[in-house]
C-alpha positions in Angstrom: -2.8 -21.8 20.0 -6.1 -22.7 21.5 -6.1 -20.2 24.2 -5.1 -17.5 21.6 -8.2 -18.8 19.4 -10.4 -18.5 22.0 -9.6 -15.1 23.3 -10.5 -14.0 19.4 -13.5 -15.7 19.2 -14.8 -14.3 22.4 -13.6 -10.5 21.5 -15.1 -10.7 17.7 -18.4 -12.0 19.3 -18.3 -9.1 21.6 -17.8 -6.8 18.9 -20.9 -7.8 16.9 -22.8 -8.4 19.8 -22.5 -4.6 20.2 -23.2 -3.9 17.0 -26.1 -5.4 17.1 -27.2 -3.9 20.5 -26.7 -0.8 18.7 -29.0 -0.9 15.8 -32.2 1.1 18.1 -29.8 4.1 17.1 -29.8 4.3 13.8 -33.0 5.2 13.1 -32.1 8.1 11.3 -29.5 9.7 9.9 -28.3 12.1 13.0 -28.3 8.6 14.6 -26.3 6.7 12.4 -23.8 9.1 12.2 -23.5 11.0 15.6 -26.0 8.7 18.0 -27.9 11.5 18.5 -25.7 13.8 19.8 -26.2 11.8 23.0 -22.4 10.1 23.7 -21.7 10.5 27.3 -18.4 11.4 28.1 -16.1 8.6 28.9 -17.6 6.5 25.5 -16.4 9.8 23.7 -13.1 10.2 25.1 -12.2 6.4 24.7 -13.8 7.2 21.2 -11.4 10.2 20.4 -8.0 7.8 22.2 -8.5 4.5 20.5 -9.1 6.1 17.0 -6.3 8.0 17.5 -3.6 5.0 18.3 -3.8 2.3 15.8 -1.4 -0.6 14.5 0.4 2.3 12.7 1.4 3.7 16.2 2.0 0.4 17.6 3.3 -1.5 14.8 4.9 1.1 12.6 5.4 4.7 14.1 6.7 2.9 17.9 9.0 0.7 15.9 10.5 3.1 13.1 10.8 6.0 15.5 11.9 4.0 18.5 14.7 2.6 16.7 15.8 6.3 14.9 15.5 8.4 18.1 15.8 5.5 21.0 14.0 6.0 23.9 13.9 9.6 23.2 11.0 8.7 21.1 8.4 8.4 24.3 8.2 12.6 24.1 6.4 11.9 20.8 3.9 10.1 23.4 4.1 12.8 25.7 3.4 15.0 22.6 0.1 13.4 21.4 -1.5 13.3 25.2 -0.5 17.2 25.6 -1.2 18.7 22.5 -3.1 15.9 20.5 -5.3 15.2 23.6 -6.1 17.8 26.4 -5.0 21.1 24.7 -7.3 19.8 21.5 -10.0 19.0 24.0 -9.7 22.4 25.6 -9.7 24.2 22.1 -11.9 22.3 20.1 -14.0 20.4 22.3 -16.6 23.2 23.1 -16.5 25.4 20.5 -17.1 22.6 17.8 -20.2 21.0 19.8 -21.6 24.5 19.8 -21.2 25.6 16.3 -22.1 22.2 15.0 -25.4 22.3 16.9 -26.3 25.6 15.7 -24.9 25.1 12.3 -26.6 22.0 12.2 -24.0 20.2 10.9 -22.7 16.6 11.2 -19.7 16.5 9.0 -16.6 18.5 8.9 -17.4 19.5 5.3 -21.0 20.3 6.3 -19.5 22.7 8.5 -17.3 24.0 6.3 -20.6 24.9 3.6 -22.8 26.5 6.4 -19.6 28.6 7.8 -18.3 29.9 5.0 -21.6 29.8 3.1 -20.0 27.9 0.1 -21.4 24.5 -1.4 -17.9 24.2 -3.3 -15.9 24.3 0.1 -18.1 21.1 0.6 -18.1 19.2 -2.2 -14.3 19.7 -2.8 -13.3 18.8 0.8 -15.8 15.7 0.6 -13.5 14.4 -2.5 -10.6 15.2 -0.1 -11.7 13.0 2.8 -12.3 10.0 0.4 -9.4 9.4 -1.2 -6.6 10.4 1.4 -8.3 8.2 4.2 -8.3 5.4 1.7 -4.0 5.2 2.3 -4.3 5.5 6.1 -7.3 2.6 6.4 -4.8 0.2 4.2 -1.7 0.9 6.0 -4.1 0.0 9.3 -4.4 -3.7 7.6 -0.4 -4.2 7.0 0.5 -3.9 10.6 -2.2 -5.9 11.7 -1.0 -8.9 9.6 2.7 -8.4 10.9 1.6 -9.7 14.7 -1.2 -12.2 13.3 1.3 -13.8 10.9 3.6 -14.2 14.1 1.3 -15.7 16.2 -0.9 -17.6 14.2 0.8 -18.0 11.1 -1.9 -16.8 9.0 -1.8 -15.6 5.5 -2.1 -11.7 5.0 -4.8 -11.7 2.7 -6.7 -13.8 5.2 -5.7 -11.1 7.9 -7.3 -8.2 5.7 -10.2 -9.5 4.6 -11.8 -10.9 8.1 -10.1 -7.4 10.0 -12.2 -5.9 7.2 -15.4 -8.1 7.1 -16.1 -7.9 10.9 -15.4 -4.0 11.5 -17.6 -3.9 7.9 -20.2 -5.9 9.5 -20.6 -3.7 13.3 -20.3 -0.3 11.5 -22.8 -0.7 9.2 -25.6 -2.5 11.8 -25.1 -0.2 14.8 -23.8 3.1 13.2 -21.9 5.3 15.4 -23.2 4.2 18.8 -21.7 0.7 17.9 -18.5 2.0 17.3 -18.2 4.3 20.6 -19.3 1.3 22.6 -16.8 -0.7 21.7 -14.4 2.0 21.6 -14.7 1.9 25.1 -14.3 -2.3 25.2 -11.4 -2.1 23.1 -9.7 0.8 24.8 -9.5 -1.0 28.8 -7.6 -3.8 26.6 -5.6 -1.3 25.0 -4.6 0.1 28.5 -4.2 -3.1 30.1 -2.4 -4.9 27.2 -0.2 -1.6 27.1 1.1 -1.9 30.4 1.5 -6.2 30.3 3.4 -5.7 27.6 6.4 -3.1 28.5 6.5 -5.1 31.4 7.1 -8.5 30.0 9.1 -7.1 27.4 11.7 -5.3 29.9 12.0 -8.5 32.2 13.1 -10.1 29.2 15.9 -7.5 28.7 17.2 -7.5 32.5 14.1 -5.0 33.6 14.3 -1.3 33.3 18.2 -1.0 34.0 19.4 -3.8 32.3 17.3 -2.4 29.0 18.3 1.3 29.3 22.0 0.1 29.9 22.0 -2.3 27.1 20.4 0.6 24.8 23.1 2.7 26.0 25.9 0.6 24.7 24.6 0.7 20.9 26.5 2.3 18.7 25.6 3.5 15.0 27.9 5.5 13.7 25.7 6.2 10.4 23.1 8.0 12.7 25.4 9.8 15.5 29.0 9.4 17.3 27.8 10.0 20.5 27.8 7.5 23.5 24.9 6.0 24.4 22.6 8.6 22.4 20.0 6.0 22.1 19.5 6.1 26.0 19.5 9.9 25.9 17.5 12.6 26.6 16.4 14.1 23.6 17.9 11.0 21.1 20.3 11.6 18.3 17.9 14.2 15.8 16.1 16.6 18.0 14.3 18.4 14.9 13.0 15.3 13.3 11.8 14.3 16.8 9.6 17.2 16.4 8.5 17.1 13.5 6.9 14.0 14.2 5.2 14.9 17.0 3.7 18.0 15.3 2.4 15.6 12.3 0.9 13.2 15.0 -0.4 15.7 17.4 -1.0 18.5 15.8 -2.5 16.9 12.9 -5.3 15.3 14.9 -6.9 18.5 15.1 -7.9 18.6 11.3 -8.9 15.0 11.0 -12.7 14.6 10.5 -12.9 11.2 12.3 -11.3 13.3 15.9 -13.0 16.1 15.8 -16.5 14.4 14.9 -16.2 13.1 18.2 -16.8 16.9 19.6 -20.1 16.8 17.4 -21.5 13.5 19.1 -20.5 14.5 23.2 -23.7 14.9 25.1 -22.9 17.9 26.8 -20.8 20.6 28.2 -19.9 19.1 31.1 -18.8 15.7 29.7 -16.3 17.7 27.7 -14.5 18.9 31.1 -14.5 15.0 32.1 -13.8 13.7 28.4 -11.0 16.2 28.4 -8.9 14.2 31.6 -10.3 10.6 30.7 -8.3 11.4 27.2 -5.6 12.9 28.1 -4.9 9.9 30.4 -5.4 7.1 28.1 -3.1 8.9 25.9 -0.7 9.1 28.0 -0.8 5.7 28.9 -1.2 4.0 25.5 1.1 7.0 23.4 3.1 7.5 25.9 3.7 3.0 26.5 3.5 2.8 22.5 6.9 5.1 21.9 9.1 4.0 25.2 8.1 0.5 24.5 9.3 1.0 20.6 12.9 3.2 22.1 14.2 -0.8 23.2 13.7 -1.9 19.2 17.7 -1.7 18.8 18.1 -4.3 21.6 16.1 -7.1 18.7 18.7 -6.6 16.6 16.7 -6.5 13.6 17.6 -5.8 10.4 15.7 -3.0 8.6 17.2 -2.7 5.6 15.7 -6.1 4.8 12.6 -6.6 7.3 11.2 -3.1 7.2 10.8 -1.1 10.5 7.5 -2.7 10.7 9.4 -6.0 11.7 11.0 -4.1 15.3 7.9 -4.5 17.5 7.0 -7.9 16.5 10.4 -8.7 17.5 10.0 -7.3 20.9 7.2 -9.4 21.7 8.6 -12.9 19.9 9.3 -14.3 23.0 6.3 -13.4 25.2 3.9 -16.2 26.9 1.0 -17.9 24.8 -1.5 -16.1 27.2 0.3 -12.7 26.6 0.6 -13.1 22.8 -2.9 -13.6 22.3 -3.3 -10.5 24.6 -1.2 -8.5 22.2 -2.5 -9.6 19.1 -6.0 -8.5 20.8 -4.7 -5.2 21.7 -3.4 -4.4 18.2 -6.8 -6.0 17.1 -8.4 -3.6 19.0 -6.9 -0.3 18.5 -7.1 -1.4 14.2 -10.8 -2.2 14.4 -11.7 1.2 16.2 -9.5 3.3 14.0 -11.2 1.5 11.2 -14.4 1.6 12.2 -13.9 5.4 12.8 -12.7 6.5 9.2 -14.9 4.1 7.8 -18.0 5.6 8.8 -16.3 9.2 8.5 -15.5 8.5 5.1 -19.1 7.2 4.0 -21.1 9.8 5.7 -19.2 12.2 4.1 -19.7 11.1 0.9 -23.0 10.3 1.1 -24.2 13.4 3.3 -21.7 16.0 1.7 -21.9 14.8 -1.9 -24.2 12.1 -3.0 -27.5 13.8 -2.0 -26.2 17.4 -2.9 -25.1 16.4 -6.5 -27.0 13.1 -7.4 -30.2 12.8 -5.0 -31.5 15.9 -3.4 -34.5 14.6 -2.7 -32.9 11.8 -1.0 -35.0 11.0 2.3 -33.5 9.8 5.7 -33.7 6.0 5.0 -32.1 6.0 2.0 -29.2 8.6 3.0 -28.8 5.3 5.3 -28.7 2.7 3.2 -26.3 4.9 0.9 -23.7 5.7 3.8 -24.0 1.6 4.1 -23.4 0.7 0.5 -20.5 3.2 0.6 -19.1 2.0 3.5 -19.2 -1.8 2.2 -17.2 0.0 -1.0 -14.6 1.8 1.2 -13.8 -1.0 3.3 -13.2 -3.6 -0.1 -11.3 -0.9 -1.8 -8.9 -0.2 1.4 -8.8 -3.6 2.1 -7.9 -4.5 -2.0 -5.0 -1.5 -2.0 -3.5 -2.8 1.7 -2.9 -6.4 -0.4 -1.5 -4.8 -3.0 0.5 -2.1 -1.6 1.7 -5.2 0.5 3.8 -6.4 -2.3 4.4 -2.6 -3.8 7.5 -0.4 -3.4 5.7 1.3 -0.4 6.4 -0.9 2.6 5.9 0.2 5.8 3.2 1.8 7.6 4.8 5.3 8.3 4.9 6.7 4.8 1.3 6.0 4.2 0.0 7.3 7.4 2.3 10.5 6.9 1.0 11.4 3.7 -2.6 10.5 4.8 -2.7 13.1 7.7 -0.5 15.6 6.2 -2.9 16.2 3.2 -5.9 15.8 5.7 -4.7 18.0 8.6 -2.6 20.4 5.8 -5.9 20.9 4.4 -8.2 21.2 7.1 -6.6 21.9 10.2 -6.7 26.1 9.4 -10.3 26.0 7.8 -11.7 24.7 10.9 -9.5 26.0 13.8 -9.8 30.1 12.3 -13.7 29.4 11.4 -14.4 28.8 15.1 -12.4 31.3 16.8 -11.7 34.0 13.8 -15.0 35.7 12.0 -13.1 37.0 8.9 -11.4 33.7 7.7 -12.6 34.0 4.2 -13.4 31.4 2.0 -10.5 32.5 -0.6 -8.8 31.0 2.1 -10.1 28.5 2.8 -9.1 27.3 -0.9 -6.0 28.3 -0.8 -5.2 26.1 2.7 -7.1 22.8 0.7 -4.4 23.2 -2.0 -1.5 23.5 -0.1 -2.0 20.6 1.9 -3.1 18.3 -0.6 -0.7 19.9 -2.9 2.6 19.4 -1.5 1.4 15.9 0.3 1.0 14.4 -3.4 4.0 16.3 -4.6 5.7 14.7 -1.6 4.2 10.8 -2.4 5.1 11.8 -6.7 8.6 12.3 -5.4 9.0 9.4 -3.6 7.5 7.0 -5.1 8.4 8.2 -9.0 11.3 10.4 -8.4 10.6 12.3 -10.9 11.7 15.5 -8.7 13.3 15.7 -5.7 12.4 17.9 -2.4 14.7 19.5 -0.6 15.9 17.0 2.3 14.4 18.0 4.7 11.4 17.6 2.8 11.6 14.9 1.8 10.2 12.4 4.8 6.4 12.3 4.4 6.5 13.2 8.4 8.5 16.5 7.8 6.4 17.4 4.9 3.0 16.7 6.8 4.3 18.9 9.9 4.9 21.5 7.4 1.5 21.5 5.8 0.0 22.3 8.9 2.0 24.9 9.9 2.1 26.4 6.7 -1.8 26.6 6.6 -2.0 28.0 10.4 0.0 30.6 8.4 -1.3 30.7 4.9 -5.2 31.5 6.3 -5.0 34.5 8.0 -2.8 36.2 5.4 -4.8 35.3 2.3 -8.1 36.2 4.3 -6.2 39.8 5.1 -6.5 40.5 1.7 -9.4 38.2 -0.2 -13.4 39.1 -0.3 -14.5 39.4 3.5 -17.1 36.9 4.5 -21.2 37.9 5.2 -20.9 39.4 8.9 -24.5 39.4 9.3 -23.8 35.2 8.6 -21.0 35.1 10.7 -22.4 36.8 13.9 -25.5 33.9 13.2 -23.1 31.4 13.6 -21.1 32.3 16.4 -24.5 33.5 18.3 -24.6 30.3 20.5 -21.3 30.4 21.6 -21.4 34.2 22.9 -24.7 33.8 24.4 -23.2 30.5 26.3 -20.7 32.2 27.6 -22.9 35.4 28.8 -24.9 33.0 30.6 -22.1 31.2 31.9 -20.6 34.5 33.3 -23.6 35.5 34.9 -23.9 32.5 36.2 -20.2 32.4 38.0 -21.4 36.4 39.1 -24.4 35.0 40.7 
């Protein structure tokens, strides 16, 4: 227990150390909320990987889906460092740092407005950001308090608030720059712990062979009458195994706290080396995350009355002192960055995108920073209040509320912004029309399940199918509406996408030369 005690003390100091470090950058408001546009490469791509895996990969997503598809669950790991990391990289990464710049924009909403020359876009998409990242920052909080209950027997509420107080404190001292900086400390634990971890786990279970021979004698006839289909290939529900790895790949594409880490990179070049760093660490974390959660059967757990959330903990019961406290670290640190990431995303939007537009346009720099601080300090309490009540609530485990967090989120935005970089006649008609869909059916989908006051169609029903089919509906929904809605200012348009062609022309000449 000492040793464990110690190893916290020494990260949390770390954490605010750099958060004080960090307070030279946030001068102004481009600082605060970007660092000046000056994050080299390797802090952004640690930046865009340990936002991205949280407690609710580790905790819940490794541990439900691990025990539903087996081991077959590792291609959702495989999934998010494909499509959620280098092919997003290579779409996104380039065109959204040039547009930004020349759109001047430092939210997703922001860019939205100057796009699509519409202040409603903003506002409305502002309101959108708020409350659906609210559910995703609690459910960080509940898997968190799983592994800190284990392994220091600590009260939940306790957990919450002191997760909450310390992120709370870094974000708002350092800004941005503080939370890519340790990004980067917290992701080389991430990777390490990762790796310690499968590999204590496994020795425990007769190493690799033992495990995958074990996990092929489990039988549950209630999910499929094959032989060893947990062991398998491609697991018992090949579909639902893709849906999720659409939701959590995909969906990463329309989430402002990922792709604000395009706004922030320094440079062209540290995009082509952001794009490998990325793509490895998600492969190493993702990819570790999902195989580790494919033994979860082998616990012996029982779901219908621990929760899914209960699996992973029950991997790692028997681990050393030394290792546990490593553990609890690593989910310490992929929670905090996560945290620290939609925290900040949340309150810059607000304060940027609809405080000074509505309330204060006259609002100078300094006070658009002490604002985004005073929100921040109120998103943080309020997530932080709903993850001790949902705690006791019907909603239980972490899954649900991350589903319906980024399949409103991405459902809404994932079309908007992919069409208005690549596509000049996305029109703002549908742009709307993509905002209500996604948010639409996610909060139909949460009404049913919570209320039942109307029930989906089944395959519908999971807050992972739904989300997967939010965003696929929009990539859809966009391009048809703008084929017949008002067409958007060209002379605007051409403006915008000015810096991009002219990149290119020099970069063609360049590779003729």
């Amino acid at each position: 227990m000492v040793l464990k005690v110690i190893m916290l003390v020494v990260f949390f100091a770390i954490m605010l150390g750099v958060g004080f470090y960090s307070r030279k950058h946030t001068k102004d408001v481009n600082g605060f909320v970007l660092g000046g546009r000056s994050v080299g490469p390797w802090l952004t791509a640690f930046a865009y990987g340990t936002s991205y895996f949280s407690a609710v990969i580790f905790i819940g997503y490794a541990g439900q889906f691990g025990w539903k598809y087996g081991i077959a669950s590792t291609w959702i790991g495989i999934g998010n460092a494909l499509l959620g990391s280098l092919v997003a990289w290579v779409v996104l990464g380039r065109r959204t740092r040039l547009l930004t710049q020349e759109l001047d924009t430092r939210t997703m909403p922001e860019f939205f407005e100057k796009r699509y020359s519409s202040k409603s876009l903003k506002l409305f998409s502002s309101i959108i950001i708020f409350i659906f990242l609210i559910p995703y920052t609690a459910s960080l909080y509940n898997g968190l308090s799983r592994l800190f209950g284990m392994a220091f027997n600590v009260d939940y509420k306790i957990c919450v608030i002191v997760m909450a107080a310390l992120t709370g404190i870094y974000v708002i001292v350092g800004g941005y720059m503080a939370t890519a900086i340790n990004d980067f400390i917290q992701g080389l634990i991430m990777l390490v712990g990762i790796v310690a971890v499968i590999y204590a786990v496994l020795n425990n279970y007769g190493g690799l062979t033992g495990a995958l021979d074990s996990l092929a004698r489990i039988n549950d006839p209630a999910v499929s009458d094959t032989p060893g289909v947990f062991a398998s290939f491609l697991g018992p529900d090949v579909f639902n195994l893709f849906c999720v790895v659409v939701l959590t790949s995909l969906g990463t594409w329309g989430l402002p706290q990922m792709v604000q880490k395009f706004y922030a990179i320094k440079d062209e070049r540290s995009i082509k080396t952001g794009t490998v760093v990325s793509t490895l660490f998600a492969t190493i974390v993702a990819g570790g995350c999902y195989f580790l959660g494919g033994f979860g059967r082998l616990t012996g757990t029982d779901v219908a009355t621990e929760g899914f959330d209960a699996i992973i903990p029950h991997l790692l019961e028997k681990l050393p002192a030394a290792l546990m406290g490593l553990v609890v670290i690593l989910v310490l640190s992929a929670s905090m960055s996560t945290l620290s990431s939609l925290v900040l995303t949340s309150s810059s939007t607000l304060t940027i995108d609809f405080i000074k537009p509505v309330i204060a346009p006259k609002m100078d720099e300094k006070k658009q920073i002490l604002i985004m601080r005073v929100m921040l300090v109120m998103f943080v309490a309020v997530s932080a209040v709903i993850a001790i009540v949902q705690y006791s609530s019907r909603i239980t485990f972490i899954a649900q509320l991350m589903g319906v967090s980024w399949g409103a989120i991405a459902g809404a935005f994932l079309a908007p912004f992919l069409y208005g970089l690549y596509w000049k006649k996305t029109t703002v008609a549908a742009c709307w029309t993509c905002f209500v869909w996604g948010t639409g059916i996610m909060t139909l989908n949460f009404i049913s399940n919570t209320w039942g006051l109307f029930k989906f169609p089944a395959m519908m029903q999971s807050p992972i199918n739904c989300g997967a089919v939010a965003m696929v509906g929009g990539l859809i929904i966009v391009p048809i509406v703008s084929l017949f809605t008002k067409k958007p200012d060209q002379k605007k348009v051409e403006e915008a996408f000015s810096c991009y062609e002219e990149t290119v022309t020099v970069a063609h000449r360049k590779a003729l030369d």
